[in-house]
N, C-alpha and C positions, 0 to 999 in steps of 0.2 A: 504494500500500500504506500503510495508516494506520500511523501511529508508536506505537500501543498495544501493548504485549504483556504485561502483568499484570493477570488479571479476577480481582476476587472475588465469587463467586456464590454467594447462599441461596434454598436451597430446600428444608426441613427435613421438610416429612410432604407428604404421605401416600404410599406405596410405588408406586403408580400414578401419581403424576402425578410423584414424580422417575423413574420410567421415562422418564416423557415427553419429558423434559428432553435423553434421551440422543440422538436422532438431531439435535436443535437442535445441542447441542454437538460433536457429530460433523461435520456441516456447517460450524460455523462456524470448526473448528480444521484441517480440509483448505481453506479459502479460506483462510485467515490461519494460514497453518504457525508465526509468529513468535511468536505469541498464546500465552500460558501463564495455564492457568486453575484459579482454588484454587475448589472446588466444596466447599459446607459443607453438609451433612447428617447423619441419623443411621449408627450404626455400621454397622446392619444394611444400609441397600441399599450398599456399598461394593463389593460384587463389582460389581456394575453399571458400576463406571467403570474397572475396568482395564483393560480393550482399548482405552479414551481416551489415546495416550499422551501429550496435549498437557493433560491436565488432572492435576491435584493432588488427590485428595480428600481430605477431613479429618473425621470422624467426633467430634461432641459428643453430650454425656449431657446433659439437662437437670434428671434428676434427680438427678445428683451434683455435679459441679464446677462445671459451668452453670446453677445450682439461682438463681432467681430473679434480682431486680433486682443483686444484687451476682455473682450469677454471669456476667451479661451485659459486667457490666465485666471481669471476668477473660476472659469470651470476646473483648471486644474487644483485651484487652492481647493476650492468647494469638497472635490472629489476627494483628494489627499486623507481629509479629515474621514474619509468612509475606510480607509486603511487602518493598519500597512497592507499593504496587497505582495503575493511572492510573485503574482506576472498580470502583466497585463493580454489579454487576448483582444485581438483588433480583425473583426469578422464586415471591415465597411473598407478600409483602405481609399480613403478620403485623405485631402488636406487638411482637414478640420484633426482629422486622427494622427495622422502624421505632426501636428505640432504638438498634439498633446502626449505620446509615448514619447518625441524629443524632451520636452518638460520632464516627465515622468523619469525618463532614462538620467536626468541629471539628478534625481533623489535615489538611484540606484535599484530601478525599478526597469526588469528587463521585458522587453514587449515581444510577440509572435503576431508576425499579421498574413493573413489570407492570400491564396494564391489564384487570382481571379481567370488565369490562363487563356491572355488576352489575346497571345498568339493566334491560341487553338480558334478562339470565339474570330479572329480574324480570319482564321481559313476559310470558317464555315459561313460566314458572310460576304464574301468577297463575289463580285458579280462573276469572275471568270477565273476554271481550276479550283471549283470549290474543295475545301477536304470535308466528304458530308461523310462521318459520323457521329456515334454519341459521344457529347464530352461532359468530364466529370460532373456530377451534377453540384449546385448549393449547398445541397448537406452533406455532400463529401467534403468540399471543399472548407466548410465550417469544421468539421470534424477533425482537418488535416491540422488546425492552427493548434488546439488541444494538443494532437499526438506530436507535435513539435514542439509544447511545452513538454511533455516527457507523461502527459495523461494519457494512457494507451487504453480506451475500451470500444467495445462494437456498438453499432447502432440497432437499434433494437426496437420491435414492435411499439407504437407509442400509442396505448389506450385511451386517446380523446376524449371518447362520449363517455368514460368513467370521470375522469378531472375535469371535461367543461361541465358535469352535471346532466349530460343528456340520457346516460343508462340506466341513472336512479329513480328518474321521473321529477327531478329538480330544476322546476320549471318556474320564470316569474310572467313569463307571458301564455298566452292562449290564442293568439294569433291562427294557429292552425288547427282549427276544432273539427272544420268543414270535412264533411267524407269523402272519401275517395283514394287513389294516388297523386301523391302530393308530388312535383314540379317545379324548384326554384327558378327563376330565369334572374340570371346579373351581365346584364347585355353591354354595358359601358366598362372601358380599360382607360388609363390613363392616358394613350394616344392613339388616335385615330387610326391607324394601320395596325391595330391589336383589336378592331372591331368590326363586329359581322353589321353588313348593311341597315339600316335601322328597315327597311319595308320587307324585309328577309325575319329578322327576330318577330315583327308582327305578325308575320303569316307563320309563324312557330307558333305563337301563341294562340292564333284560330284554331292550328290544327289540331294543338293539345286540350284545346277547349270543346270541339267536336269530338273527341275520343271519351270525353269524360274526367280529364284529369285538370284536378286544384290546381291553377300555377298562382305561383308567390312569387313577387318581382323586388329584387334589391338591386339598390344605390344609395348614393350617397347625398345629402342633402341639396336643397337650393332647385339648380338646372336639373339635375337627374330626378330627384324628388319630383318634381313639376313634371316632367316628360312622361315619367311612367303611370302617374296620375291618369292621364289624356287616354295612355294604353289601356290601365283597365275602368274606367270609366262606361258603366252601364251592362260591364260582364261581373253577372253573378260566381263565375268561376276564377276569375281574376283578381287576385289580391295585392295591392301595392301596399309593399313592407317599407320603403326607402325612404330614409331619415326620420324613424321613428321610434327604434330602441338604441341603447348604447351595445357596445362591440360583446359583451357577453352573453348578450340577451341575441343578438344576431346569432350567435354562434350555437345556441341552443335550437334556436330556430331553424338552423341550415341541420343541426342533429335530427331531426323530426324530419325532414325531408325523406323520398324515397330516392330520387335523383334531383343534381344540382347542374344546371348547364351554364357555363361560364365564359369569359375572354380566355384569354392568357393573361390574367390578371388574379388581384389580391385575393377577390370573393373565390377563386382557384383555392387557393392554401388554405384559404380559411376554412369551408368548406370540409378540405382535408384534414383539416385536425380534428373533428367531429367524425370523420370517418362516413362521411356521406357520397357516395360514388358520383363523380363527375364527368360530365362528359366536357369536353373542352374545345373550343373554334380558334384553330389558329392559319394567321395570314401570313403576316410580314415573316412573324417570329415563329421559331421552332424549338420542339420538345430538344433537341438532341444540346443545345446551348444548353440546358443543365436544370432549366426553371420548370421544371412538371412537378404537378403537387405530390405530396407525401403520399403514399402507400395506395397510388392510384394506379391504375388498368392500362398499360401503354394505349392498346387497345380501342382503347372509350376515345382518344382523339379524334376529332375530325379537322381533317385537312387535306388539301390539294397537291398533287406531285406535282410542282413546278421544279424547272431546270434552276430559277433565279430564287428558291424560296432557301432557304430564310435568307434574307436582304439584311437583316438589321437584329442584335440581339435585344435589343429593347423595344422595339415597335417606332422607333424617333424618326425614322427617316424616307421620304417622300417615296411611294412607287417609281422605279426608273424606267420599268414599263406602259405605266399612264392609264391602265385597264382596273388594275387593281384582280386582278384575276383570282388573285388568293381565296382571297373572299369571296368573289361574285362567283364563283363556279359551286361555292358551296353551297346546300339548298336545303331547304326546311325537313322536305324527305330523307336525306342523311343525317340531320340529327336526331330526327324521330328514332329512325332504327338504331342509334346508339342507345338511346334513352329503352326503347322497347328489346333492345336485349339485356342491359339491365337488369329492368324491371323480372326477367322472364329467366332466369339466372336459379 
């Protein structure tokens, strides 16, 4: 048993990939029970680490108190005080991180940071000589910085719907009372080339709603809240969830799902950590770049064989084609049949 037991971990954006973070640290605090972990991110995904109970979270602003170069020094003094720490684990490899393991390294505080293997991610996006295979995924890569601190254990089944409260029946909403097979739809990704046509998602939802199935619609507040309103608006069968519980009460509610269909996006992992089978639409972006949810179905993907696919490992960058083909070839019939093999499992 290694003599470690204080990590300080960063991993500050994006909501999806500190998802990701959580069956790593799950695993690595049931092999090392003595281990105590400060996990630094934003306020908002904090619901996410309570059922951790070997980890600390701590929530920074960066556009208030952590507001630039002098605010990183107030984050490091701040932090300090949550010490000593025997290492720092740096699972973002930002500049933001990079100045604060230098700080850190000047109190004699050694740091391990992530190997985001930009190379690889460049072969497989490059418009011409792609190299298309699978590359490492997220929770290898999180896992690697541990076992380069000198923490060597496996990754391991991670039991969701027991720790978010969905197997006990530890429920604060009722949202989904309605009979049937239940059908989440979270149609909106952070960019535009990670999303299935919106007159494509609508005709998903007629068709699920002629079959007889609940569907329950997430997003996120404001523009998507509003948007999905419009969609189920006058359908009895149609539920819009979006921007109206906080992130644990979403995550119970994706538990009670029978299928979730998703972008390549956050409600993806999240989702997965409930252990709700996904089906997933991807355009721009591909499974093999590393980002597929937790303990899902290669399978359950839907996606188009393009020569130019994946273009871009984040969804950021414009079609060079002008068709958008990824997407548009995809058709409300293909995901039916993911969703109805599924269900018929």
């Amino acid at each position: 048993m290694s003599s470690i037991k204080r990590i300080l971990v960063f991993r500050f954006s994006a909501l999806g990939d500190v998802a990701m973070t959580i069956p790593v640290l799950w695993s690595l605090s049931k092999q090392y029970p003595d281990c105590e972990i400060v996990f630094v991110s934003r306020p908002f995904v904090g619901k996410l680490f309570e059922p951790l109970h070997h980890v600390r979270f701590v929530g920074i602003d960066f556009n208030e108190r952590y507001k630039g170069f002098g605010g990183l020094l107030r984050l490091f003094l701040d932090l300090k005080k949550e010490g000593p720490f025997d290492f720092i684990a740096d699972l973002h490899g930002v500049l933001r991180t990079q100045v604060l393991k230098a700080l850190f390294r000047l109190s004699g505080v050694p740091s391990y940071s992530i190997d985001k293997g930009r190379a690889n991610k460049k072969a497989l996006t490059r418009k011409s000589n792609k190299v298309f295979k699978q590359l490492a995924t997220s929770f290898d890569n999180y896992h690697q910085v541990f076992v380069k601190a000198g923490l060597k254990f496996n990754l391991e089944s991670f039991p969701g719907r027991r720790l978010f409260g969905v197997a006990d029946g530890h429920q604060s909403v009722e949202a989904l009372n309605a009979e049937g097979l239940k059908v989440g739809l979270a149609p909106f990704a952070k960019h535009a080339w990670k999303m299935w046509p919106e007159e494509k998602a609508r005709v998903l939802v007629d068709e699920l709603v002629n079959k007889g199935f609940q569907v329950y619609l997430f997003g996120g507040r404001g523009f998507e809240q509003e948007q999905l309103a419009l969609w189920a608006n006058g359908k009895s069968q149609v539920h819009n969830l979006a921007g109206q519980y906080s992130m644990d009460e979403e995550l119970r509610l994706m538990g009670q799902l029978d299928v979730m269909v998703t972008m390549d996006s956050a409600n993806m992992h999240l989702a997965s950590l409930v252990e709700t089978p996904v089906v997933s639409i991807w355009g721009a972006t591909h499974p093999f770049a590393g980002f597929y949810g937790w303990g899902q179905d290669p399978a359950s993907a839907v996606q188009i064989d393009l020569a130019c696919r994946p273009c871009s490992v984040f969804g950021n960058k414009p079609c060079h084609r002008g068709d958008f083909a990824c997407m548009q070839r995809i058709t409300p019939e293909m995901v039916i049949q993911k969703i109805t093999t599924i269900i018929h499992r």
